[in-house]
C-alpha positions as CSV (number, residue, x, y, z in Angstrom):
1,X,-47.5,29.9,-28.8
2,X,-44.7,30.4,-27.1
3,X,-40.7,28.9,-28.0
4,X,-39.6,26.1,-26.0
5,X,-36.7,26.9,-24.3
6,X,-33.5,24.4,-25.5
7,X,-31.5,24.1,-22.7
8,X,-27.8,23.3,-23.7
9,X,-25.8,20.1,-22.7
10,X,-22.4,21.0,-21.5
11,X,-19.4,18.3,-20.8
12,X,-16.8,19.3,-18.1
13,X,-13.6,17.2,-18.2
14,X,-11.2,17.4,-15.4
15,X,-14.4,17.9,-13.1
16,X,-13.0,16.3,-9.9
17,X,-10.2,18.9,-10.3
18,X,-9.3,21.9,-8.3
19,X,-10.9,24.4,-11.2
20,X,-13.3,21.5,-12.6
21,X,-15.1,21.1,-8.8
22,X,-16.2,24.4,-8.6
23,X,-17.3,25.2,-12.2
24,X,-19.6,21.9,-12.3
25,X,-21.2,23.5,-9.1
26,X,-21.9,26.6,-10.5
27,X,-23.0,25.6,-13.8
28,X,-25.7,23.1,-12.0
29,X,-26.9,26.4,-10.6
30,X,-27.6,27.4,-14.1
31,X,-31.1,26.5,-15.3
32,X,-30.1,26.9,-18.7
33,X,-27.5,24.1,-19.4
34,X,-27.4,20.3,-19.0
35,X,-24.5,19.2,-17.1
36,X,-22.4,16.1,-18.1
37,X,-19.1,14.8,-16.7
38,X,-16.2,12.9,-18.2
39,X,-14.1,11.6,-15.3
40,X,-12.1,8.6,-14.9
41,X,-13.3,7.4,-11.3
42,X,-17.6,8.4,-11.1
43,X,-16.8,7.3,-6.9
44,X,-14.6,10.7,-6.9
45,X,-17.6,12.6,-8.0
46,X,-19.3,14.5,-4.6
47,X,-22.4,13.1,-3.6
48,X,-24.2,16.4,-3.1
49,X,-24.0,16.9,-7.0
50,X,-23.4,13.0,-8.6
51,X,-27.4,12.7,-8.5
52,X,-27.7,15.8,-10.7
53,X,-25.2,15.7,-13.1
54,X,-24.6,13.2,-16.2
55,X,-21.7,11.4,-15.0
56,X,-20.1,9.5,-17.7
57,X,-16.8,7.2,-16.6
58,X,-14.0,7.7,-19.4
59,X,-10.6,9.7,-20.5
60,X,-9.4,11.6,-23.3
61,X,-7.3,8.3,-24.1
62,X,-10.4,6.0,-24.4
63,X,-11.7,6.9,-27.9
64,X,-14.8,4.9,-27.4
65,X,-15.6,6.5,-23.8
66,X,-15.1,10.1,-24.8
67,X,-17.0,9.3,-28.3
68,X,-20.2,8.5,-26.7
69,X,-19.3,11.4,-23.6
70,X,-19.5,14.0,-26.4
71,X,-22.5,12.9,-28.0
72,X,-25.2,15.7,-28.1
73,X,-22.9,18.0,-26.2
74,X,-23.1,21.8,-27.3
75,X,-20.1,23.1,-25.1
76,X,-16.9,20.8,-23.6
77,X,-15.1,22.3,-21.1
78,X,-11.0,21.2,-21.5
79,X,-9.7,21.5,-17.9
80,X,-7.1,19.2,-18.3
81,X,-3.4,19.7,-17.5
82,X,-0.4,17.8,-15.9
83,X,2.2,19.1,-13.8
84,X,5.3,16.5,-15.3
85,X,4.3,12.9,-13.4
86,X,6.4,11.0,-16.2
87,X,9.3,12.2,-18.6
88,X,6.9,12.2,-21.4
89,X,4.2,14.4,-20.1
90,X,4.3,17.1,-22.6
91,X,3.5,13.7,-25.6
92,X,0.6,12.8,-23.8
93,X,-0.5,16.3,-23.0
94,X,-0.5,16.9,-26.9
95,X,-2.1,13.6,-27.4
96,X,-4.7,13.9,-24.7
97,X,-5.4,17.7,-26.4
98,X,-5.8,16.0,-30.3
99,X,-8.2,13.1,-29.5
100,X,-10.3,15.8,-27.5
101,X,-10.8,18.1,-30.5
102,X,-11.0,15.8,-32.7
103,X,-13.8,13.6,-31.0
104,X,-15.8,17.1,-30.7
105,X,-15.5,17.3,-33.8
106,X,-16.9,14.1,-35.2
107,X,-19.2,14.0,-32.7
108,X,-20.6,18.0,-34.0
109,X,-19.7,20.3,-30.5
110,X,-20.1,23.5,-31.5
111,X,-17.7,25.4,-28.9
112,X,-14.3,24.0,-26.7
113,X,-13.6,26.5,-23.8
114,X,-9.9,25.7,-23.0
115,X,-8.7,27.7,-19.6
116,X,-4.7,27.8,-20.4
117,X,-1.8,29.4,-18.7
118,X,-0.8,33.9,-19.0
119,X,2.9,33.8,-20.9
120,X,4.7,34.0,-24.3
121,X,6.3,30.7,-25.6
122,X,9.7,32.5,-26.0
123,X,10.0,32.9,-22.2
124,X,8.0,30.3,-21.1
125,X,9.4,27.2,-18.7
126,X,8.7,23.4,-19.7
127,X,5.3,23.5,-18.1
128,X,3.1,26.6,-19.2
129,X,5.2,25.5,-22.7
130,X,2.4,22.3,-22.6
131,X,-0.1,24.1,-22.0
132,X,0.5,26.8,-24.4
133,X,1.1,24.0,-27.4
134,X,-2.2,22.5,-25.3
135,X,-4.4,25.7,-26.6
136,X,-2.8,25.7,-30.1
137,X,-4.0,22.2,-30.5
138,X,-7.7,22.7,-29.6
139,X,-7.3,25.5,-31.8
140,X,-5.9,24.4,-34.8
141,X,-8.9,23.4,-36.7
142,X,-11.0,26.8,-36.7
143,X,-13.2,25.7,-39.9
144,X,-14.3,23.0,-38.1
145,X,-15.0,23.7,-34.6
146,X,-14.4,27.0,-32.4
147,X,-11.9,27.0,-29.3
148,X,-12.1,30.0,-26.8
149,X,-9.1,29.8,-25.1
150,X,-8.7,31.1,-21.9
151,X,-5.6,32.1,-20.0
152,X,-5.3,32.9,-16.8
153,X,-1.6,33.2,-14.4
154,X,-1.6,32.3,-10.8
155,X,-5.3,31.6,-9.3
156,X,-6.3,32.9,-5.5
157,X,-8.6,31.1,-3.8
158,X,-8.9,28.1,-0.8
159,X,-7.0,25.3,-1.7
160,X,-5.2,26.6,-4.8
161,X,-1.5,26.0,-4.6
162,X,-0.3,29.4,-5.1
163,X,-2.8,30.2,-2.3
164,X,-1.4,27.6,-0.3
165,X,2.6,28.8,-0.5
166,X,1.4,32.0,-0.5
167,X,-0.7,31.3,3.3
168,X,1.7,29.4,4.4
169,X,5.1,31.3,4.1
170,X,3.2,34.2,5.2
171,X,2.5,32.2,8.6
172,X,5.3,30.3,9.3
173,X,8.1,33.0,8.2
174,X,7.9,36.7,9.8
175,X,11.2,37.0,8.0
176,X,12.0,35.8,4.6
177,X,15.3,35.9,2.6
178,X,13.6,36.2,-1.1
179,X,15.3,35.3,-4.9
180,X,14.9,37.0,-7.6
181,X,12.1,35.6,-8.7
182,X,9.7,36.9,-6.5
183,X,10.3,40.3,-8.2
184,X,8.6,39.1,-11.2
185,X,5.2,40.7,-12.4
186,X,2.0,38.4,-12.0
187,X,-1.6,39.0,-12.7
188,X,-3.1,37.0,-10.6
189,X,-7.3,36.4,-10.2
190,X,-9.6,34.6,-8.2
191,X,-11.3,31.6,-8.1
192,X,-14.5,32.7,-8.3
193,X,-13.7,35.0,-11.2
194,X,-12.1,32.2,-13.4
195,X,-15.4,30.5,-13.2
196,X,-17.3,33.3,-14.5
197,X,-15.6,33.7,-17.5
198,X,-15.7,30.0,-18.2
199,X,-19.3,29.9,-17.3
200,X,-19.8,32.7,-19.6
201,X,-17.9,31.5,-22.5
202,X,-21.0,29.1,-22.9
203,X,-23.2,31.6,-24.5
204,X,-21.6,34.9,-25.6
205,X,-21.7,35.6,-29.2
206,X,-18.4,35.3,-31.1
207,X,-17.1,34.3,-34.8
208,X,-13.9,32.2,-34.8
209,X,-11.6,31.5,-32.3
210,X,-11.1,33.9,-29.3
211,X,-7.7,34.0,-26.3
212,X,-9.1,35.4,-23.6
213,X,-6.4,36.5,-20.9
214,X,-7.9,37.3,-17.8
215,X,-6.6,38.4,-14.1
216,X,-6.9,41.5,-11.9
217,X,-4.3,43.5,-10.2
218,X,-0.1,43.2,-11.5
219,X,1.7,42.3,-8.9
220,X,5.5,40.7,-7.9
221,X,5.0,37.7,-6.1
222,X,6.5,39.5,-3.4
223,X,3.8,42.1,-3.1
224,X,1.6,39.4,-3.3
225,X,3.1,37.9,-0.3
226,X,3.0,41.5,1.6
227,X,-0.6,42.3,0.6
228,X,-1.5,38.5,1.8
229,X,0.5,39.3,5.3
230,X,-1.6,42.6,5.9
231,X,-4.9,40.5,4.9
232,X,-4.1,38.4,7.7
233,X,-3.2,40.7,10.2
234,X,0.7,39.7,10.2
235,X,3.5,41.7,10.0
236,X,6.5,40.3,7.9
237,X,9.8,41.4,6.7
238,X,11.6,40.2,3.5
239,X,15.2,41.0,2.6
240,X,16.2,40.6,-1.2
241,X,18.5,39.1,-2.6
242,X,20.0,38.8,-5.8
243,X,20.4,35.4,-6.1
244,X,19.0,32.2,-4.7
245,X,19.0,28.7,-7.3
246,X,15.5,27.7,-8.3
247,X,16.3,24.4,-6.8
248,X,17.4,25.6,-3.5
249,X,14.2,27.7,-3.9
250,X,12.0,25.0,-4.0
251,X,13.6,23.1,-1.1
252,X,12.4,26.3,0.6
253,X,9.1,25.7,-0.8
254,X,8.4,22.1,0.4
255,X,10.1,22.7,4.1
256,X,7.5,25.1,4.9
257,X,4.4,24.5,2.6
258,X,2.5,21.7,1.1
259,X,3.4,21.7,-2.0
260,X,5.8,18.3,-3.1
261,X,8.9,19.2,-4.6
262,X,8.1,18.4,-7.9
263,X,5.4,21.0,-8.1
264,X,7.5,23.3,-6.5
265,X,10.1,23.3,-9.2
266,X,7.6,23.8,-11.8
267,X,6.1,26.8,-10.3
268,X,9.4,28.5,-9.4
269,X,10.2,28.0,-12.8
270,X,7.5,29.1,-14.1
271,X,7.7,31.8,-11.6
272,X,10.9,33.3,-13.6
273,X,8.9,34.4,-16.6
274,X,6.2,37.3,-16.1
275,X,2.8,35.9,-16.6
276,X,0.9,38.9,-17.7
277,X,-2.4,39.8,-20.2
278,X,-1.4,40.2,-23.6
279,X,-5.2,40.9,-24.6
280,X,-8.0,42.9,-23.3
281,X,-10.5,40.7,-24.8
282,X,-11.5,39.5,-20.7
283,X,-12.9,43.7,-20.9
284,X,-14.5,43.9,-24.4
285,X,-15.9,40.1,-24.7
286,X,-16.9,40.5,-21.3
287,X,-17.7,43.8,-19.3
288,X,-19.7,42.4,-16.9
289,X,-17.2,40.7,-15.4
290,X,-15.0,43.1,-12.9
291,X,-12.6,40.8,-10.9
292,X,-12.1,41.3,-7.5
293,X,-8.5,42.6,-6.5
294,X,-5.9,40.3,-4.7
295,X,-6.9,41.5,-1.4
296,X,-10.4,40.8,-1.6
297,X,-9.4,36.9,-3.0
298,X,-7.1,36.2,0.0
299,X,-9.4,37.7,2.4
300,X,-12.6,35.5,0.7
301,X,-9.9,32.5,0.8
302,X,-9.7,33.1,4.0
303,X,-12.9,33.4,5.0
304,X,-13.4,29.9,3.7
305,X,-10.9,28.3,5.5
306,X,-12.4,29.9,8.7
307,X,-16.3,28.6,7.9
308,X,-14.7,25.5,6.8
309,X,-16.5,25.9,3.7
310,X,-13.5,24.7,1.3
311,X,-15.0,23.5,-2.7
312,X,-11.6,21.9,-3.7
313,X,-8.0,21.4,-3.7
314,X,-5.0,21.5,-5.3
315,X,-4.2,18.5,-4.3
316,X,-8.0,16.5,-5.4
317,X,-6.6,15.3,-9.0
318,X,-3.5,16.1,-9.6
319,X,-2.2,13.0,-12.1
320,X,-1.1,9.5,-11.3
321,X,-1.5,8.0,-7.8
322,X,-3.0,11.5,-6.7
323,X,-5.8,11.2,-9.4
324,X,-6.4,7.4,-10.0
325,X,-6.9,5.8,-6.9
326,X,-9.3,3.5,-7.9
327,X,-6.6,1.4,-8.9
328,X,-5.4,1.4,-5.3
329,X,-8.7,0.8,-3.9
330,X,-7.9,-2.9,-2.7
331,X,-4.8,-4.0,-0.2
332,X,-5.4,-7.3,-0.8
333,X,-2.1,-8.0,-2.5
334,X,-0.7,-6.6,0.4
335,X,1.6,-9.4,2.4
336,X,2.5,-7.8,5.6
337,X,-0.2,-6.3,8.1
338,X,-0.8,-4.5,11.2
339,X,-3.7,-5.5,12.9
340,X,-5.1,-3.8,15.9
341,X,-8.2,-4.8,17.2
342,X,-10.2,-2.4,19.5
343,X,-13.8,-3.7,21.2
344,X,-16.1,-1.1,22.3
345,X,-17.2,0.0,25.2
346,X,-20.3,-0.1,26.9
347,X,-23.0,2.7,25.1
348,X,-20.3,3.2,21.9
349,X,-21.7,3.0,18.0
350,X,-20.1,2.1,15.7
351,X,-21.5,5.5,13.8
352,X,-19.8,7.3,16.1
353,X,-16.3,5.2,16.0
354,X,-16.2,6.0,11.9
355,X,-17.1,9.5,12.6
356,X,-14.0,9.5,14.6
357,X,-11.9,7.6,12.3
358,X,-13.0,10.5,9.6
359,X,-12.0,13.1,11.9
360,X,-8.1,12.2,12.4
361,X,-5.0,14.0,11.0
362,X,-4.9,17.7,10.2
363,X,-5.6,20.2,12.7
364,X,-6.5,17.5,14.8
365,X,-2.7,15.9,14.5
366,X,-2.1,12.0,15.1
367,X,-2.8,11.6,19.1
368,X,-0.2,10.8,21.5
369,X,2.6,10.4,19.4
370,X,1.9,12.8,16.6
371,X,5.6,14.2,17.2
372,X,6.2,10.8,15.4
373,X,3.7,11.4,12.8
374,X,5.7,14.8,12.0
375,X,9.3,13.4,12.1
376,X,8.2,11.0,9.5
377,X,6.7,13.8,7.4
378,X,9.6,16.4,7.6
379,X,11.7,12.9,6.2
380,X,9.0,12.1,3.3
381,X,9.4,16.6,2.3
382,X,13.0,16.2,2.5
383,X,12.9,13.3,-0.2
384,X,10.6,15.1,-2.8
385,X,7.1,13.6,-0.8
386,X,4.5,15.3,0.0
387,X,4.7,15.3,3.9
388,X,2.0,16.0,6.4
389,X,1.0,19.8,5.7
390,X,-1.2,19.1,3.3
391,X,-4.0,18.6,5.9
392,X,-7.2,18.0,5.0
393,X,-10.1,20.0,2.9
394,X,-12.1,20.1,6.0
395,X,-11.9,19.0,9.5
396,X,-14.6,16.2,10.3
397,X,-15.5,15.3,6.3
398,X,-13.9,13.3,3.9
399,X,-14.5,12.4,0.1
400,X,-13.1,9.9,-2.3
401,X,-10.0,11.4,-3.4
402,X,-9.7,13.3,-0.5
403,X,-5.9,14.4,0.9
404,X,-5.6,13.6,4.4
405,X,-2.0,14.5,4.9
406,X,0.1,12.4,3.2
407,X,-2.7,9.8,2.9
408,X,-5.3,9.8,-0.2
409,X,-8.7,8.5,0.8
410,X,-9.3,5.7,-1.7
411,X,-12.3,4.2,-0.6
412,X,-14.8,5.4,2.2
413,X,-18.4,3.4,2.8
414,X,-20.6,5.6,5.2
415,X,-20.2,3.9,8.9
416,X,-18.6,0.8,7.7
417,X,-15.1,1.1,6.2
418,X,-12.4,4.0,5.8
419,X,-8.8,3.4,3.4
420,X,-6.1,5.5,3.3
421,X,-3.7,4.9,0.6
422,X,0.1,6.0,1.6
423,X,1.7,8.8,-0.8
424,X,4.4,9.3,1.3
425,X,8.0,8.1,-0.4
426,X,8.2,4.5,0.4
427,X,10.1,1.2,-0.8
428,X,6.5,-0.6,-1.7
429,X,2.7,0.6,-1.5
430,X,1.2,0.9,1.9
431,X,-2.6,1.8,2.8
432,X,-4.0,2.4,6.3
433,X,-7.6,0.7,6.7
434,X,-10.6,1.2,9.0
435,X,-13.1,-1.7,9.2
436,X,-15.7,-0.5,11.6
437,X,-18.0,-3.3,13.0
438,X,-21.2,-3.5,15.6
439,X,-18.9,-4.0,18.2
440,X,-15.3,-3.4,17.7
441,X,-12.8,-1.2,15.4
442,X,-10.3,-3.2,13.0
443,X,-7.4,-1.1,12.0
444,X,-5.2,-2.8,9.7
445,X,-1.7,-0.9,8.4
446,X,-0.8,-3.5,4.7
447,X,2.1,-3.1,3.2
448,X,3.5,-4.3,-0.3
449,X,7.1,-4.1,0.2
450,X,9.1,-3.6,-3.0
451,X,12.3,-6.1,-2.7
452,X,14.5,-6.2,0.0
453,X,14.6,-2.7,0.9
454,X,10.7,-3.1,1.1
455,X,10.9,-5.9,3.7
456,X,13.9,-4.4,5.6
457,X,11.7,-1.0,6.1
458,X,8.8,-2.5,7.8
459,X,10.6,-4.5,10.1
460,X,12.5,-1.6,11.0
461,X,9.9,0.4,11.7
462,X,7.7,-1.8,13.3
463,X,8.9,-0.8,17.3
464,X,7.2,2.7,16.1
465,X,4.2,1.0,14.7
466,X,3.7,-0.8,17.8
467,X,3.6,2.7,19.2
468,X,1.8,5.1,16.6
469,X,-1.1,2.5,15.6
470,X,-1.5,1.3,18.8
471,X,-2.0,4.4,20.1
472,X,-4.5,5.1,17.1
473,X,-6.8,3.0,17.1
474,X,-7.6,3.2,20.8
475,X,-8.0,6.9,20.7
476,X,-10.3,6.9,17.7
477,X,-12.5,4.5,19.8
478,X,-11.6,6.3,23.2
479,X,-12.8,9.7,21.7
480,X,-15.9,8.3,19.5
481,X,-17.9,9.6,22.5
482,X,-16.6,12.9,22.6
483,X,-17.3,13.2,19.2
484,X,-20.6,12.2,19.1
């Protein structure tokens, strides 16, 4: 009689991230394991994979929730990480990092796979600092449960952030003027190889704790950017120089790539340090795994972009009002509107109106007055926002939690209803709403104005509104047709 195969259960938290997307994908490609997922909105989940996945709503702050999350699990995956939302990030990171190990270990998970940060505490900046004390909190308790802990530096792929500066600097710039920084030695690695040694980390055999560093080629971030220029076809020059403030630095950042300015700092000062393997465990723990060089990520990266084939994002959970939108799901506290009301014409469906709402922004741009659209997005980078170069994932689809420029899609019903929640800098909260009906398009800007600065904004603007979503809402029912 033959053994009955026990297949594994394995929880992934921070599944709706950039990292956490694309793992859950490839481990429900994997016979062998049971896939569950802790994640704070189950909406954000992708319908492609919510019907074959465990999806359990919680957070590592909800005792309770995480409790019963972890409950039979053999493996939990900690993907978890901020980038500095609130002054006290580093406190709840630690916090968030002991009521995880600790509720795997009272609920008898055999195995925490932790992917970490490349760097030495003595040079590290504020941030990898977190997620190095991050790793030596799952790991402090190695008679009662075992952490593998693995650390990787800058990550290649579509939609990462570095892949993002990186693709855009290297377009927009065919000279550059670069710091010091850029001179500093990086390991970076692919996307596709970070989630192999995750996914492998499940099974292989292995006493005690284990720090995996992994990555592929050394590289300055300036070779990066030369390497990613002759992947593209692009020639580009760049003059050193020997100094160049990490603040004005990331200024450079968010003027010419999506990244907000608050993610920018971190990463240029992260940037300072080298961010190297200090451990060849990635070859002896596991030789199979030969990751691809720098070239071959970019030029995968890009292929993605091309085939419009993108997984994830940086920006998909990235903390706060980028993460949470289920609590900004509902405008109705909202006390000042812009309605437009658009009927359709003859032979139009409504199908084919929300297929064009979906499709706006991006590539695409904002219609007839999208040099407006742009003006207020180089104001919102200038301020610290995140402007409109984030784009979109991918040109005519959109998920919960979606960026859309500097919108987030907080709620989307198939056909019937589109919002866009505002994460531009603003004196109040502001979401941009799509109600599609049998016969006519409702498009309705609300507003919750902070004060009297709130107040005194809208009714400033609201000569451009008359012009921008105006001009919106007929186009998205004037081009339905095209679309269809």
């Amino acid at each position: 009689m033959h053994e009955k195969h026990i297949q594994k259960t394995v929880l992934v938290t921070g599944a709706t991230g950039y990292v956490g997307r694309r793992l859950t994908e490839s481990l429900l490609e994997n016979a062998s394991c049971s896939v569950r997922l802790l994640v704070r909105n189950p909406a954000k989940v992708q319908a492609g994979i919510a019907h074959r996945a465990d999806i359990r709503k919680g957070s590592t702050f909800d005792k309770d929730l995480l409790a019963a999350a972890l409950n039979g699990v053999d493996t939990a995956f900690y993907l978890i990480h901020s980038m500095g939302d609130t002054q006290d990030y580093r406190e709840l990171d630690r916090l968030s990092a002991e009521n995880f190990r600790d509720a795997c270990i009272a609920a008898g998970v055999s195995r925490i796979v932790y992917l970490g940060g490349l760097g030495v505490k003595e040079s590290a900046s504020d941030h990898l600092l977190s997620r190095i004390e991050t790793g030596e909190i799952l790991s402090a308790k190695p008679d009662r449960i075992q952490t593998i802990w693995v650390r990787a530096a800058v990550i290649i792929g579509s939609g990462s952030a570095s892949f993002e500066i990186i693709r855009h600097l290297v377009q927009k710039l065919p000279v550059m003027i670069t710091p010091r920084w850029v001179r500093t030695r990086i390991q970076p690695i692919g996307v596709d190889d970070v989630v192999s040694y995750l996914q492998a980390s499940i099974d292989f055999v292995h006493e005690g704790n284990l720090m995996v560093d992994i990555g592929s080629d050394v590289l300055t971030f300036q070779q990066m950017m030369q390497q990613a220029s002759e992947v593209m076809g692009l020639k580009r020059i760049l003059f050193p120089v020997p100094v160049l403030s990490p603040r004005l630095s990331s200024y450079w950042l968010i003027l010419f790539t999506p990244i907000p300015y608050k993610m920018a700092s971190a990463l240029v000062e992260g940037m300072k340090s080298e961010t190297i393997q200090q451990n060849d465990h990635a070859t002896r723990y596991f030789p199979n795994i030969h990751p691809i060089s720098f070239r071959e990520a970019v030029g995968r990266a890009i292929g993605e972009l091309e085939k419009n084939q993108v997984i994830s994002r940086w920006c998909d959970s990235t903390g706060r009002q980028a993460c949470d939108i289920k609590e900004f799901d509902n405008p109705a506290g909202a006390i000042l509107r812009d309605v437009r009301i658009i009927p359709f014409e003859k032979g139009q469906q409504s199908e084919d109106v929300f297929r064009s709402a979906c499709e706006i922004g991006g590539a695409r741009g904002w219609f007839r007055y999208d040099f407006l659209w742009r003006l207020r997005g180089l104001m919102d980078k200038l301020v610290g926002g995140y402007g409109l170069n984030r784009g979109r994932r991918l040109d005519k689809e959109l998920r919960l939690g979606d960026a859309l420029d500097f919108w987030k899609v907080a709620d989307i019903k198939s056909g019937k209803r589109l919002l866009l929640y505002a994460q531009m800098k603003l004196p109040g909260q502001a979401w941009l709403e799509f109600d599609v009906q049998s016969d006519q398009l409702v498009q309705t800007a609300h507003f919750l104005p902070r004060g009297v600065l709130g107040r005194l904004y809208w009714y400033l603007v609201m000569p451009l509104h008359h012009l921008v979503f105006n001009d919106l809402a007929r186009t998205i029912v004037s081009s339905s047709t095209k679309s269809a």
